[in-house]
mmCIF file as gemmi writes it, N, C-alpha and C atoms, coordinates in Angstrom:
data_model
loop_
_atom_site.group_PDB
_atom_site.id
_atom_site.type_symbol
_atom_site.label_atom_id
_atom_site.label_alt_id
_atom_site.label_comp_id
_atom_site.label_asym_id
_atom_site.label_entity_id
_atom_site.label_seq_id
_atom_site.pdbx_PDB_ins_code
_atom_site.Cartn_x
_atom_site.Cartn_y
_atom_site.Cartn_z
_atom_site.occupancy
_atom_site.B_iso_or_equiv
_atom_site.pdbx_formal_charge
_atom_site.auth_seq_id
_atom_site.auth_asym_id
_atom_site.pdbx_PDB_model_num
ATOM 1 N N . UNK Axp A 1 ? 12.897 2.293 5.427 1 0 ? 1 A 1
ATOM 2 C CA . UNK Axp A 1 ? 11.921 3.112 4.756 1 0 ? 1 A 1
ATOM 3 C C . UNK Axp A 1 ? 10.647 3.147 5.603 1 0 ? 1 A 1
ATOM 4 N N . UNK Axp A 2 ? 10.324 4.08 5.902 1 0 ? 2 A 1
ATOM 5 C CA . UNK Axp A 2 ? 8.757 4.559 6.421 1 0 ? 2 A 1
ATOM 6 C C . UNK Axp A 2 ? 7.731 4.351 5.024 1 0 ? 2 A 1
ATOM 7 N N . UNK Axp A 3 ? 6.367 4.113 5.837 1 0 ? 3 A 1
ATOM 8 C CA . UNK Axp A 3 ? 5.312 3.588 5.893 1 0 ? 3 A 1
ATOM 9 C C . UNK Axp A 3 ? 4.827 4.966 5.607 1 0 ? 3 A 1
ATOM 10 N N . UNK Axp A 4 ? 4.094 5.771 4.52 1 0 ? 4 A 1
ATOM 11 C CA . UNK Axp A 4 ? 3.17 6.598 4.473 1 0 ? 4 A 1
ATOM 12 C C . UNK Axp A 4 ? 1.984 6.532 4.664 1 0 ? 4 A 1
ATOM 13 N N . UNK Axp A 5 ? 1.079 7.856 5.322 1 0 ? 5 A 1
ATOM 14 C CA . UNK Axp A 5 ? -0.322 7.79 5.257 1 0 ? 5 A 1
ATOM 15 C C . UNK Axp A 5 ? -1.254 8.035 3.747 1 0 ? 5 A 1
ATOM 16 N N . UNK Axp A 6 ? -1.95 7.318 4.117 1 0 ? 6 A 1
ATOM 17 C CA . UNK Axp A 6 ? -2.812 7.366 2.709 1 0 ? 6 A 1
ATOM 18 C C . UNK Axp A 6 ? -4.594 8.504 3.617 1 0 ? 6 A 1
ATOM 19 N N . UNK Axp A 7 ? -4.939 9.282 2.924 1 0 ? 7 A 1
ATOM 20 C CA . UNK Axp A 7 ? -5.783 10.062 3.24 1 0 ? 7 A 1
ATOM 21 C C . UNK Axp A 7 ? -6.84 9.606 2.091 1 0 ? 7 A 1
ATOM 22 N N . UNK Axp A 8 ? -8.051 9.265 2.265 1 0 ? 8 A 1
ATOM 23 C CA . UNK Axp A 8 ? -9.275 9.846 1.251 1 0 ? 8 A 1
ATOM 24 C C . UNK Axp A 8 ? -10.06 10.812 1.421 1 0 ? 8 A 1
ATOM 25 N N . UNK Axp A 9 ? -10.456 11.375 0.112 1 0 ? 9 A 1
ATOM 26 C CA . UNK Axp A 9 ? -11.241 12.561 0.047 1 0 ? 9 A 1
ATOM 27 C C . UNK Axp A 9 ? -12.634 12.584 0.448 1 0 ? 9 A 1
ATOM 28 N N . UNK Axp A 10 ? -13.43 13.385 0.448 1 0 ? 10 A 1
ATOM 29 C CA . UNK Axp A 10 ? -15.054 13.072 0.195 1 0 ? 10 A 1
ATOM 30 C C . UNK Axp A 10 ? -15.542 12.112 -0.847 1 0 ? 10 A 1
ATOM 31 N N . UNK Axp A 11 ? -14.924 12.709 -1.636 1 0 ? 11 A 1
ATOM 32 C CA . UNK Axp A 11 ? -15.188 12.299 -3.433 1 0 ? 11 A 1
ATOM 33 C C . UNK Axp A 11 ? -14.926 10.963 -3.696 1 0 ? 11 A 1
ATOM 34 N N . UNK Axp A 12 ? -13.652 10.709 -2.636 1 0 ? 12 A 1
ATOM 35 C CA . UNK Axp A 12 ? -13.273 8.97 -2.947 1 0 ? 12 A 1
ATOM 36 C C . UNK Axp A 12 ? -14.264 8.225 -1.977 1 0 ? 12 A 1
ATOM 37 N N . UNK Axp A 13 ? -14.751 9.09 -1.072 1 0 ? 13 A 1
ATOM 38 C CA . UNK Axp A 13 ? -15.512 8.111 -0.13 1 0 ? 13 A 1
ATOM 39 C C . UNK Axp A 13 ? -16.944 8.064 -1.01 1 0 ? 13 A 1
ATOM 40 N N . UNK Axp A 14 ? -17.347 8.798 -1.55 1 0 ? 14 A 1
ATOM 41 C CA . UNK Axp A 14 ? -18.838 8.88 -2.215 1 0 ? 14 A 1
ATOM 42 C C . UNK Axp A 14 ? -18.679 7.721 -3.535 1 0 ? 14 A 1
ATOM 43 N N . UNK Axp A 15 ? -17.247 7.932 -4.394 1 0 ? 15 A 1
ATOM 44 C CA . UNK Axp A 15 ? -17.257 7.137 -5.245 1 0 ? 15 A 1
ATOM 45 C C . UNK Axp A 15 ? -16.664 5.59 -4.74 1 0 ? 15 A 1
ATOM 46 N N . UNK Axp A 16 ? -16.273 5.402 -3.569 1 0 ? 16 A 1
ATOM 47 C CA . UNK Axp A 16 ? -16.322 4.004 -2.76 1 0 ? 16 A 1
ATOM 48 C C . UNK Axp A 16 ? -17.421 3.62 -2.886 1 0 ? 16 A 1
ATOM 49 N N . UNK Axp A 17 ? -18.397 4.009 -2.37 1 0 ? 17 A 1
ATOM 50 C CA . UNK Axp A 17 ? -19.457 3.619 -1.402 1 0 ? 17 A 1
ATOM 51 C C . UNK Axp A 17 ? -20.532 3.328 -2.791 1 0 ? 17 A 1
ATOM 52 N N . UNK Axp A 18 ? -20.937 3.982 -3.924 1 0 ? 18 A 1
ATOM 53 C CA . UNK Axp A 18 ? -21.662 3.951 -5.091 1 0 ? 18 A 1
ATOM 54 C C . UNK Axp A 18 ? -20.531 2.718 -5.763 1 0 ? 18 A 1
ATOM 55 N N . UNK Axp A 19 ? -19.48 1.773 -5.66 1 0 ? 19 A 1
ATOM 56 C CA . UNK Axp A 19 ? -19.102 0.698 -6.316 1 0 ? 19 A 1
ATOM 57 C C . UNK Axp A 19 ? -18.781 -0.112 -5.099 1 0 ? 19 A 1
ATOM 58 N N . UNK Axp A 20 ? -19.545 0.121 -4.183 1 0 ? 20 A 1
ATOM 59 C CA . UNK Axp A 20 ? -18.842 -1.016 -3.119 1 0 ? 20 A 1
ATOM 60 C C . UNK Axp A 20 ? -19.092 -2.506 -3.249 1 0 ? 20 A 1
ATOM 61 N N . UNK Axp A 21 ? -20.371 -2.954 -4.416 1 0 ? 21 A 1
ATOM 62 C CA . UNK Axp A 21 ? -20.181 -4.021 -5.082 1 0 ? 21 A 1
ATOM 63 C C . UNK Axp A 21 ? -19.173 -4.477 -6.105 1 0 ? 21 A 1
ATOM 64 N N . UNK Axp A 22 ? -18.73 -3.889 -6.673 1 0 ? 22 A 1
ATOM 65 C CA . UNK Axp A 22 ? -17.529 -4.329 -7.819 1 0 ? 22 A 1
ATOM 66 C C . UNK Axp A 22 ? -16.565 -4.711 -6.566 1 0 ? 22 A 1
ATOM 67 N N . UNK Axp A 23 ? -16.257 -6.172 -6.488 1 0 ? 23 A 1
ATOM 68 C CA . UNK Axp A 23 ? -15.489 -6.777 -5.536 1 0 ? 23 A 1
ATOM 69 C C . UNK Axp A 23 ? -14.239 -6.787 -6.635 1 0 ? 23 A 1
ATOM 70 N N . UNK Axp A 24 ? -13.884 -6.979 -8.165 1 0 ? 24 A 1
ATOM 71 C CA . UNK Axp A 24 ? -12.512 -6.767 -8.448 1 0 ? 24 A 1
ATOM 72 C C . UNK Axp A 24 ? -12.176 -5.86 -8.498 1 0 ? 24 A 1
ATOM 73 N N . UNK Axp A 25 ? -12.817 -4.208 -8.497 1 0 ? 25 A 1
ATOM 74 C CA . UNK Axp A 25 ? -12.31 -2.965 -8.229 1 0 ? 25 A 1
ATOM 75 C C . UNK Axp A 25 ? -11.493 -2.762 -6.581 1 0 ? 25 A 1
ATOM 76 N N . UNK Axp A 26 ? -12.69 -3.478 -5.903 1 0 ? 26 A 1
ATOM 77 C CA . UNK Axp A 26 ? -12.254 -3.169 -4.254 1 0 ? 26 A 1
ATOM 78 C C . UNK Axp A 26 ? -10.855 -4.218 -3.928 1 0 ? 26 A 1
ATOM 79 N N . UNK Axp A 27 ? -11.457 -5.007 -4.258 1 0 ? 27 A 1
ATOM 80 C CA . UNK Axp A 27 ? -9.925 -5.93 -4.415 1 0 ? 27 A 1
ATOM 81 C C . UNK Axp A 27 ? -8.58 -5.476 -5.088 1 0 ? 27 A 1
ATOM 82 N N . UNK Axp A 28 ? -8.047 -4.403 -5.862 1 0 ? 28 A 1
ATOM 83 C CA . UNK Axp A 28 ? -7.226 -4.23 -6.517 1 0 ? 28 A 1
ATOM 84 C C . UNK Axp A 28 ? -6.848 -2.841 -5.877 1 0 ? 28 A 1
ATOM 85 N N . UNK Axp A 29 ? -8.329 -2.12 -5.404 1 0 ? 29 A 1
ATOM 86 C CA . UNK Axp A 29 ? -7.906 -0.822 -4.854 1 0 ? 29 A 1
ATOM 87 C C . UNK Axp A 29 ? -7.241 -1.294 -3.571 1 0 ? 29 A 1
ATOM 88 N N . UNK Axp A 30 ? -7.61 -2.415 -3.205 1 0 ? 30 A 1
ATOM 89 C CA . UNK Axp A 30 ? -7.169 -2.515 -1.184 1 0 ? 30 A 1
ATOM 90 C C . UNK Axp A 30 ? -5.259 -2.449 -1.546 1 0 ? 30 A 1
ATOM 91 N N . UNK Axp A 31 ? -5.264 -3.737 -2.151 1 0 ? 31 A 1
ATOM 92 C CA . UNK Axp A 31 ? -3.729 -4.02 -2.87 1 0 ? 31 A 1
ATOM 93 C C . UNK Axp A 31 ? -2.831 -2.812 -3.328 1 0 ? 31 A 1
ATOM 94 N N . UNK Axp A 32 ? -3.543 -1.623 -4.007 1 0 ? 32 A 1
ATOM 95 C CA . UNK Axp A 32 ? -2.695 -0.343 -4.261 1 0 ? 32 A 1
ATOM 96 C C . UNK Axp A 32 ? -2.653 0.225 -3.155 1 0 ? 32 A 1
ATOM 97 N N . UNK Axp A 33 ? -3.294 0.229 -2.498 1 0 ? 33 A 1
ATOM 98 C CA . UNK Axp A 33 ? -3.509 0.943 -1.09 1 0 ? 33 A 1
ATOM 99 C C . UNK Axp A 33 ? -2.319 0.81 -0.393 1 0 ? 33 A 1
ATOM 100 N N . UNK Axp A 34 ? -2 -0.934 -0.39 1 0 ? 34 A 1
ATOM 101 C CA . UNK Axp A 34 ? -1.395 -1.093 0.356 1 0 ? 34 A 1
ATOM 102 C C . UNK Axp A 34 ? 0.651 -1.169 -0.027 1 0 ? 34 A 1
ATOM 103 N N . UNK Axp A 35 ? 0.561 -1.161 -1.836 1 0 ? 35 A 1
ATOM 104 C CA . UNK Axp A 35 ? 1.976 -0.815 -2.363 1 0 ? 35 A 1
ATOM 105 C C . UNK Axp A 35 ? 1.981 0.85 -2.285 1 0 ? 35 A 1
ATOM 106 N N . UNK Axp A 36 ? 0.75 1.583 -2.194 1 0 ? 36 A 1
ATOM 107 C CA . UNK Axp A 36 ? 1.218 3.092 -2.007 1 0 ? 36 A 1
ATOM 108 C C . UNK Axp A 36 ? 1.964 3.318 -0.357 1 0 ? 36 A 1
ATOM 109 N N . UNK Axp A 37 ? 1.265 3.008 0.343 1 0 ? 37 A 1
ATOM 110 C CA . UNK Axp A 37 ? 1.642 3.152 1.966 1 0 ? 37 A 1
ATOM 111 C C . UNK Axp A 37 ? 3.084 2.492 1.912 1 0 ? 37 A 1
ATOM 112 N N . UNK Axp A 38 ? 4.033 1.46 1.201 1 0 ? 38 A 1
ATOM 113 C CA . UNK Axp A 38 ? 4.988 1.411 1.292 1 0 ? 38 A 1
ATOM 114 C C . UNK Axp A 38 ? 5.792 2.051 0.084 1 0 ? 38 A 1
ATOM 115 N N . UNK Axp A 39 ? 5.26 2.177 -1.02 1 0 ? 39 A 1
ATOM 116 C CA . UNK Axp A 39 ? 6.473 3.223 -2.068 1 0 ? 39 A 1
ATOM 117 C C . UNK Axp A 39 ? 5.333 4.521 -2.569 1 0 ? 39 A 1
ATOM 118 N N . UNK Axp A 40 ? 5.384 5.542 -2.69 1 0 ? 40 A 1
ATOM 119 C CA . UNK Axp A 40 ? 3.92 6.289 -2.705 1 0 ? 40 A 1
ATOM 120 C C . UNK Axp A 40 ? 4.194 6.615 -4.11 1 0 ? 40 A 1
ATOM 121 N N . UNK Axp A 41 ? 5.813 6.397 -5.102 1 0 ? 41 A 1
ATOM 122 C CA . UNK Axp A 41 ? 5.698 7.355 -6.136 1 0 ? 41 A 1
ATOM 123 C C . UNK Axp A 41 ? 5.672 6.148 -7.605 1 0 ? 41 A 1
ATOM 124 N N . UNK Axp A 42 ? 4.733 5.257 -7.426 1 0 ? 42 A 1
ATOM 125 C CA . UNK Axp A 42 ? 4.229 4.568 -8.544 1 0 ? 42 A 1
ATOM 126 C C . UNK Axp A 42 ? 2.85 5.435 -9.231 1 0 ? 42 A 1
ATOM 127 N N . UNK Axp A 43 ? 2.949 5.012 -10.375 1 0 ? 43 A 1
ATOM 128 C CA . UNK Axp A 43 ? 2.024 5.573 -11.285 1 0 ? 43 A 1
ATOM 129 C C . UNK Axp A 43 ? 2.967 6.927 -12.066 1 0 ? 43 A 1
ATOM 130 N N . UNK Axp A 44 ? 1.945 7.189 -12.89 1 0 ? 44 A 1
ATOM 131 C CA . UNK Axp A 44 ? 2.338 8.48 -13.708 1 0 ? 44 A 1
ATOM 132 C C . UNK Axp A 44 ? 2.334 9.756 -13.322 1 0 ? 44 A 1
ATOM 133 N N . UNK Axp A 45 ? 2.452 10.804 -14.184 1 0 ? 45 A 1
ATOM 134 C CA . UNK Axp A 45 ? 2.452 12.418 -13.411 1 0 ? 45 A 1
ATOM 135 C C . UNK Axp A 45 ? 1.249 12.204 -14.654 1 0 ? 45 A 1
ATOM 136 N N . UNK Axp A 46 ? 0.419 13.282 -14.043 1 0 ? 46 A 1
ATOM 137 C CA . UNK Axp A 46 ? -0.576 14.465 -15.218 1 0 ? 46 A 1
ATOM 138 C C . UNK Axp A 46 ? -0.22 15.696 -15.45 1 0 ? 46 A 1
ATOM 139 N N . UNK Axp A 47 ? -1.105 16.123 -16.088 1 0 ? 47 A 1
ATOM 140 C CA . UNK Axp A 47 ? -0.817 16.686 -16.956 1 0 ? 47 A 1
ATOM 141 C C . UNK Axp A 47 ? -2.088 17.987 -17.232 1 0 ? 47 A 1
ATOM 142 N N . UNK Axp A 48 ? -1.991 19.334 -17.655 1 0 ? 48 A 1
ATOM 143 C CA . UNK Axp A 48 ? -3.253 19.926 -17.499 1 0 ? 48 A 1
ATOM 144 C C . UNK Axp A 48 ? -4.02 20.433 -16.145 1 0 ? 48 A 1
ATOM 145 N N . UNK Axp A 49 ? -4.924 20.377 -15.848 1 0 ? 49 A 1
ATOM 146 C CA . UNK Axp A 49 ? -6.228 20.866 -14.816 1 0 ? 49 A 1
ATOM 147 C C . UNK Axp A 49 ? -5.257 19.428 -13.943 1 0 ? 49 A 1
ATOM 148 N N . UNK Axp A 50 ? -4.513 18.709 -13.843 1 0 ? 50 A 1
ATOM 149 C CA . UNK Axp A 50 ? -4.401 17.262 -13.131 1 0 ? 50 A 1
ATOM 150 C C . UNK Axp A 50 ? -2.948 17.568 -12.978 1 0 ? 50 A 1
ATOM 151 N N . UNK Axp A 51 ? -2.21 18.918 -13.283 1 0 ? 51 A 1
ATOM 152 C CA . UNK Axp A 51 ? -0.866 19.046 -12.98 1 0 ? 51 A 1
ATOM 153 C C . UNK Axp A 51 ? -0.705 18.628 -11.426 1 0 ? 51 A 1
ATOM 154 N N . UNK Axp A 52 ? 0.735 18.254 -11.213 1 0 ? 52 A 1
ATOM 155 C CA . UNK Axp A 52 ? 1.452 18.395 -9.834 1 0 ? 52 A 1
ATOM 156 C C . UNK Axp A 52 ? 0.585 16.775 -9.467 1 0 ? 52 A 1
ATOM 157 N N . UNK Axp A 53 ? -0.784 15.979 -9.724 1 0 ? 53 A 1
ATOM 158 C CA . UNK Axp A 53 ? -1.318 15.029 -9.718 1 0 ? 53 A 1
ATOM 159 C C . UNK Axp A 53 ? -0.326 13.726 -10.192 1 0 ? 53 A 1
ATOM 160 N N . UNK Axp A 54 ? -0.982 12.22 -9.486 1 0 ? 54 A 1
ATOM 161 C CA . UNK Axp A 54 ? -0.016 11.303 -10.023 1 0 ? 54 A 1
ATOM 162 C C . UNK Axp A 54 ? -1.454 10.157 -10.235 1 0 ? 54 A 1
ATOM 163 N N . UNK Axp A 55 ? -1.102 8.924 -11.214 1 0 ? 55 A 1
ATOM 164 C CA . UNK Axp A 55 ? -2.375 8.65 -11.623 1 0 ? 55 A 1
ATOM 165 C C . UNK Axp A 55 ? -2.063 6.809 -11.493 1 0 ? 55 A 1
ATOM 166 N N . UNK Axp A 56 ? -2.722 6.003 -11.122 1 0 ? 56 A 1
ATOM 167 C CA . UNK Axp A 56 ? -2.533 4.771 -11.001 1 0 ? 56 A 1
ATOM 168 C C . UNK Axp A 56 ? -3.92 3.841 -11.816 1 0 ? 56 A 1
ATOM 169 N N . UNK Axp A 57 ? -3.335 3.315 -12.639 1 0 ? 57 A 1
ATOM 170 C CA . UNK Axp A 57 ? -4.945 2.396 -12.821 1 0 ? 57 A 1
ATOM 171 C C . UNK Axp A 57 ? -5.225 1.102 -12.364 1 0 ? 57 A 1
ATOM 172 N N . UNK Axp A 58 ? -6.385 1.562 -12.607 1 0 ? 58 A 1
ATOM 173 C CA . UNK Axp A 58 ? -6.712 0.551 -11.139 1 0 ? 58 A 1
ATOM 174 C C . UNK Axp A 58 ? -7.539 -0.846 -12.014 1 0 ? 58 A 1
ATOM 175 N N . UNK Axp A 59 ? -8.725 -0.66 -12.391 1 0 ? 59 A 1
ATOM 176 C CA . UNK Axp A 59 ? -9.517 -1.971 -13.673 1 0 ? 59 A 1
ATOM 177 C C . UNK Axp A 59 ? -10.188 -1.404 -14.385 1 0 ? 59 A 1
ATOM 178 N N . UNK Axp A 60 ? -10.148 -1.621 -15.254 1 0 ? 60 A 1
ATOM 179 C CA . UNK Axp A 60 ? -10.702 -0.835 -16.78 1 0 ? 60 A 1
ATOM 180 C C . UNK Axp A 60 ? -10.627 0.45 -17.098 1 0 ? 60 A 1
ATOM 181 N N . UNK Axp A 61 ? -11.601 1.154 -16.271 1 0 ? 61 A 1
ATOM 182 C CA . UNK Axp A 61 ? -12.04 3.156 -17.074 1 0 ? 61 A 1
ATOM 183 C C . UNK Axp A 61 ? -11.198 3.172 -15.061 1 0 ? 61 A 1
ATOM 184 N N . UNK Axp A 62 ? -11.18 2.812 -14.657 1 0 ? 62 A 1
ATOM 185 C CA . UNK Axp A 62 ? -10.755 3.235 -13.043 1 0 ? 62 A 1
ATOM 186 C C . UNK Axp A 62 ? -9.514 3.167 -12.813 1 0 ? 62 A 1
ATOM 187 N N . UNK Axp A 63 ? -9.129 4.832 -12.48 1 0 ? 63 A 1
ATOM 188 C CA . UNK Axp A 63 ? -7.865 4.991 -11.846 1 0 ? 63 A 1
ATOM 189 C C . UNK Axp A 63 ? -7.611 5.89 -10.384 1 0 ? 63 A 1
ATOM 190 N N . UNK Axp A 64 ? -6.861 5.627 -9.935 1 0 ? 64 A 1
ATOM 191 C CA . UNK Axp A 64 ? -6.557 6.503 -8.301 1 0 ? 64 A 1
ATOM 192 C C . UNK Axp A 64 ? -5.886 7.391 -8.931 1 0 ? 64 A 1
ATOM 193 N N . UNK Axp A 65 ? -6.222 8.571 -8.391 1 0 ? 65 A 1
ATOM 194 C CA . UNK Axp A 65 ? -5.443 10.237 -8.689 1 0 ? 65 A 1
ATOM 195 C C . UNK Axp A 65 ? -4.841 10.523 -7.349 1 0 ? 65 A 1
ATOM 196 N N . UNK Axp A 66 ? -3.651 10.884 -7.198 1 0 ? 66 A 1
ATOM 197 C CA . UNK Axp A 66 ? -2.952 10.955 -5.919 1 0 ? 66 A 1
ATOM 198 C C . UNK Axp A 66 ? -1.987 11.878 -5.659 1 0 ? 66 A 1
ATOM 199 N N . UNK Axp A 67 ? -1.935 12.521 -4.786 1 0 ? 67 A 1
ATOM 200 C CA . UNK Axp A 67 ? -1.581 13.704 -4.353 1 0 ? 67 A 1
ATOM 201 C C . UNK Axp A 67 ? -0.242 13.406 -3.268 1 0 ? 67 A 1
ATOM 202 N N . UNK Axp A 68 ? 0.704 13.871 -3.759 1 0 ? 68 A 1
ATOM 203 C CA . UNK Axp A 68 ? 1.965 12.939 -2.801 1 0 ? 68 A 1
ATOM 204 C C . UNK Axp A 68 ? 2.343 14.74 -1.804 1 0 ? 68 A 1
ATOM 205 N N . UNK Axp A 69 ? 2.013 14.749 -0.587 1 0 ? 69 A 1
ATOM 206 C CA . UNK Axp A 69 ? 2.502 15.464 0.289 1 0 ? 69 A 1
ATOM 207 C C . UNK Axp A 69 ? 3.096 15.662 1.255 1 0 ? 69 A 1
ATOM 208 N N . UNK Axp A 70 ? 3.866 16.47 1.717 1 0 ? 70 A 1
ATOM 209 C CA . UNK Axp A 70 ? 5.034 16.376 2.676 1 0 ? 70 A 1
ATOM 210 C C . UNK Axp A 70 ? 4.966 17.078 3.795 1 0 ? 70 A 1
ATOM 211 N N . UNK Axp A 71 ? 4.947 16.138 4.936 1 0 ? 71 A 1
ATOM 212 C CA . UNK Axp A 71 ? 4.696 16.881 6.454 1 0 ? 71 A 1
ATOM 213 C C . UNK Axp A 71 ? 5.744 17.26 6.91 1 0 ? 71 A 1
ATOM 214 N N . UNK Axp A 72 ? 5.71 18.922 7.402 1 0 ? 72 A 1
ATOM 215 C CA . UNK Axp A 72 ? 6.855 19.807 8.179 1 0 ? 72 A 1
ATOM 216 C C . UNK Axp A 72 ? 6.774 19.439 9.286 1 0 ? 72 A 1
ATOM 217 N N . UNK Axp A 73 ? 7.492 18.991 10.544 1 0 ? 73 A 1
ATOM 218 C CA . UNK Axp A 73 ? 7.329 19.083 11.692 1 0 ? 73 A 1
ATOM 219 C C . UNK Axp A 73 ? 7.552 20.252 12.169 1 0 ? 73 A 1
């Protein structure tokens, strides 16, 4: 099994950087980070304005929204 890339957005980098103190958020996000890059299709589907979206939670009100895409060579 291959190793996927994980991409962040603007939005994830702006909302990184405004909790880069919450060390059990960053701690739990590094860890998903690193079970997405080896299985990418954990978490749920959405639903609504969040169709075709997949949703992971992460600690408390915080979840990763994730976009699973496929490169053509």
């Amino acid at each position: 099994m291959s190793n996927w890339t994980v991409k962040r957005t603007d939005t994830f980098s702006k909302f990184l950087k405004k909790h880069k103190n919450n060390h059990e958020l960053i701690q739990v996000l590094d860890t998903k980070i690193i079970q997405l890059r080896k299985e990418p299709h954990i978490g749920g589907k959405l639903s609504g304005k969040l169709h075709g979206k997949k949703s992971t939670r992460l600690v408390k009100r915080f979840r990763l929204i994730l976009v699973l895409t496929r490169k053509i060579k």
